[in-house]
N, C-alpha and C positions, 0 to 999 in steps of 0.2 A: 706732629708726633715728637719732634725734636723736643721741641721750650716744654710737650708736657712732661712728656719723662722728666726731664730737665730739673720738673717743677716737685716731685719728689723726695722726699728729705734727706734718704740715704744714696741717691743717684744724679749725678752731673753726667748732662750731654752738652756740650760744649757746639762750638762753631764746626763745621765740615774742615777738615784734614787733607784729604786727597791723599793721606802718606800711605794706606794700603799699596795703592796702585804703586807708588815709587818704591816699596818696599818688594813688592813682586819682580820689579824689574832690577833693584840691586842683586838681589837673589839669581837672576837669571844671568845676568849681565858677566859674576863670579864666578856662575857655573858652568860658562860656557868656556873658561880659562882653567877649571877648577884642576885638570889634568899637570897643567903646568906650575899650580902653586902646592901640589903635594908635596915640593921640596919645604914648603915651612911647617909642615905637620899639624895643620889645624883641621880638628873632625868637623863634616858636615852641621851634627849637630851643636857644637858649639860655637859657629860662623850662623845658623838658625837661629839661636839663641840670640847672639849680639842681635841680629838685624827686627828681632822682637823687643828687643831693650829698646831701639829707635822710636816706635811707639807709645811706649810705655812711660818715656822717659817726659811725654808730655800731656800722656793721659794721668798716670801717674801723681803727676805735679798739680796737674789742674785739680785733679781728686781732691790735693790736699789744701792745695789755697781757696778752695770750697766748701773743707772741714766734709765733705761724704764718704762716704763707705764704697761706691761700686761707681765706675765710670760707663758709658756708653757713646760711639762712635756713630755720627751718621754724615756719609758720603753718598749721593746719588746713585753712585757707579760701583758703591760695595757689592749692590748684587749680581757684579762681575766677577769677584775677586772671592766668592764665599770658601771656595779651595783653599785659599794663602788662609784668609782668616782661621778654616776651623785650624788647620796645618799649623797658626803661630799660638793659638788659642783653642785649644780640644775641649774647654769646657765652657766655652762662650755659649749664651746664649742669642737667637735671630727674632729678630720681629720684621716680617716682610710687612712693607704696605704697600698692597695692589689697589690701583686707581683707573677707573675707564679709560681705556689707551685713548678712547675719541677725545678725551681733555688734558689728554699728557700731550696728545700731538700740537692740542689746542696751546698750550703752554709754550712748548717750541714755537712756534710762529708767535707768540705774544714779545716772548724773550728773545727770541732772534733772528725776526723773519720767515719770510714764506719759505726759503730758500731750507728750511730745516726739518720742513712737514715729510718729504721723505725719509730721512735719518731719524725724527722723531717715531716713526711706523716700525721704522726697521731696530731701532733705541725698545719699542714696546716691546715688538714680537720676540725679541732676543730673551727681553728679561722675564717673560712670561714663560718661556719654554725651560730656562734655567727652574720656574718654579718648580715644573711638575718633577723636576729632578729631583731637589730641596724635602720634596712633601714624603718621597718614600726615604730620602740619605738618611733626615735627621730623626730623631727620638721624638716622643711629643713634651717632653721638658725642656729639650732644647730649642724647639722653634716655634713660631705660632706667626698667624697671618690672620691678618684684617683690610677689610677693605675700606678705603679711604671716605667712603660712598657711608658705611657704617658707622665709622667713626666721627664722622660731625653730624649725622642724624643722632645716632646711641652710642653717645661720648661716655657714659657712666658705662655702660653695659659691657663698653667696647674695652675701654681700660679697665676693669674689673679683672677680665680674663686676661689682659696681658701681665698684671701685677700678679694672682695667680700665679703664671708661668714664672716671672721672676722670683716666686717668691717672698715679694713685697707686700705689706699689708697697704688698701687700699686708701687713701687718702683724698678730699673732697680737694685737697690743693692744687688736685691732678686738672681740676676743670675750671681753675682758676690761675692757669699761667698768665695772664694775660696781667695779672696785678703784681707777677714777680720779676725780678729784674734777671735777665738773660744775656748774654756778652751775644755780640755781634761782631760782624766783619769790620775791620775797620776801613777806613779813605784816609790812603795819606794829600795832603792841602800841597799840588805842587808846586803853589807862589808861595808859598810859607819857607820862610828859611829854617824854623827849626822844625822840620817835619813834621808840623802841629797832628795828631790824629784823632778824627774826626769820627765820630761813634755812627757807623751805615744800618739804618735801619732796612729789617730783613725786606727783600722785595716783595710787593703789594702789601709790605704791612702785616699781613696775614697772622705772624706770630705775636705781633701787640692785640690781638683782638680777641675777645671770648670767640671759641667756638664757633664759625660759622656754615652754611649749605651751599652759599649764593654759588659758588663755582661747579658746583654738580650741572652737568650738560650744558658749561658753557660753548661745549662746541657747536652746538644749533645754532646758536648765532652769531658767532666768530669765526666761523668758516666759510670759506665759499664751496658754489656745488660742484665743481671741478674738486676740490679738496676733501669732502664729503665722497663722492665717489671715489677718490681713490684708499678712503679709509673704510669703504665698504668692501672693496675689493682686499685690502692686504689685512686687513681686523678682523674682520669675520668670521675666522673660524676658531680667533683665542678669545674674542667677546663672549662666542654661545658658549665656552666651553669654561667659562667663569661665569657665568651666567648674567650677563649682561643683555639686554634686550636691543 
C-alpha cells in the first residue's frame, strides 16, 4: 500500500517514521510537569502545535524534494496512535489495511521467531478491536478500509475507492509501482570509515514486484499445529467477525 500510494503523482509516502509514537510520548512526558512550567506561560495549544511542526518538518520537506502536493505516513503501529494523529491533524485522512491475523502472526514468527506468535495474536486482536472503534469515530471521507486479501486479488478496484476517498483521480501508475523508484531504509556499512550508505531493499522484496497473492494463507504451511491451535483459540472470534473463513 506504501510504494503504491507512493506511486501517485500528487502523493509521497516515504519510509516509516516511528515519530508518531515519540511524538505521543513528548506530549505526555511535558504534560506530566506541565503544572510546574506554567511559570513560562506557554498555552497548551501552542506546545501542540510546535510538537506537530516535528512531523511535519519532515514530511513537509520530503513533499517538496519530490515536487508533490500531499504527503502520507505509514508506521505499522500508527493504528495505536489514531488519537495523537486525528488530535495533531483533524482533517487527515485513514486508510486501514486489515490482513488475516492467521498471516500477520505468520509474518512475526518469519521476521522474528517463534517466540513472537503470541505477541503477534495479541499485536492482531488489539488492532482489530481499535477498528470497530475507527468505523463509527470517523466520517466516511475520512477513513476507509480494505483488506489486504482484496487488494492484491482486485488491485484496480481496490485503489479505485481508496483514490475516491482521497480525492485523487485514478491513475494506472498506481499498479505499476513496482517500475517506480521508492526510497528505502537505508544500512549504514560498519567497516566503512565514511559511513558509506548502502540502499536496504524492503524485506521479502515485496514492494519491488507487481502485485502479488502468493502470501494469502501463508500460514497453512508456515505454522506448526501447536501454533495453529493457538490461533484458533485467541483468532476466532475477530476472524468470523471480518469474515474470514
Amino acid at each position: 500500500m506504501r510504494v503504491i500510494i507512493d506511486s501517485h503523482p500528487n502523493i509521497c509516502c516515504g519510509p516509516e517514521t516511528h515519530l508518531i509514537k515519540n511524538m505521543k510520548n513528548l506530549r505526555e512526558k511535558i504534560g506530566e510537569r506541565w503544572e510546574m512550567l506554567k511559570p513560562y506561560g506557554i498555552e497548551e495549544q501552542a506546545l501542540d502545535q510546535k510538537i506537530q511542526e516535528i512531523l511535519t518538518l519532515f514530511t513537509n520537506n520530503y513533499m517538496r524534494a519530490k515536487n508533490k502536493k500531499r504527503w502520507a505516513e505509514k508506521t505499522p503501529e500508527n493504528i495505536f496512535y489514531v488519537d495523537v494523529i486525528d488530535k495533531f491533524f483533524p482533517k487527515c485522512q485513514f486508510i486501514n489495511v486489515i490482513r488475516d491475523g492467521r498471516d500477520v502472526v505468520c509474518s512475526f514468527k518469519q521476521r522474528w521467531g517463534s517466540k513472537t506468535v503470541l505477541s503477534g495474536i495479541k499485536n492482531w486482536n488489539r488492532s482489530i478491536e481499535l477498528t470497530y472503534t475507527y468505523r463509527t469515530k470517523f466520517k466516511k471521507d475520512r477513513y476507509i478500509e480494505t483488506k489486504y486479501e482484496d487488494l492484491v486479488t482486485h488491485p484496480e478496484q481496490e485503489t479505485k475507492k481508496i483514490m475516491e476517498l482521497l480525492g485523487e483521480e485514478w491513475t494506472p501508475e498506481l499498479l505499476e509501482h513496482h517500475k517506480s523508484n521508492h526510497d528505502f531504509w537505508f544500512n549504514f556499512n560498519k567497516e566503512s570509515k565514511d559511513d558509506q550508505k548502502i540502499e536496504k531493499h524492503p524485506l521479502r522484496h515485496s514492494p519491488s514486484k507487481p502485485v502479488f497473492s502468493s502470501s494469502v494463507g501463508k500460514w497453512k504451511k508456515n505454522l506448526n499445529v501447536l501454533e495453529k491451535a493457538l490461533l484458533n483459540i485467541h483468532l476466532e472470534k475477530n476472524l468470523k467477525k471480518l469474515g474470514y473463513k
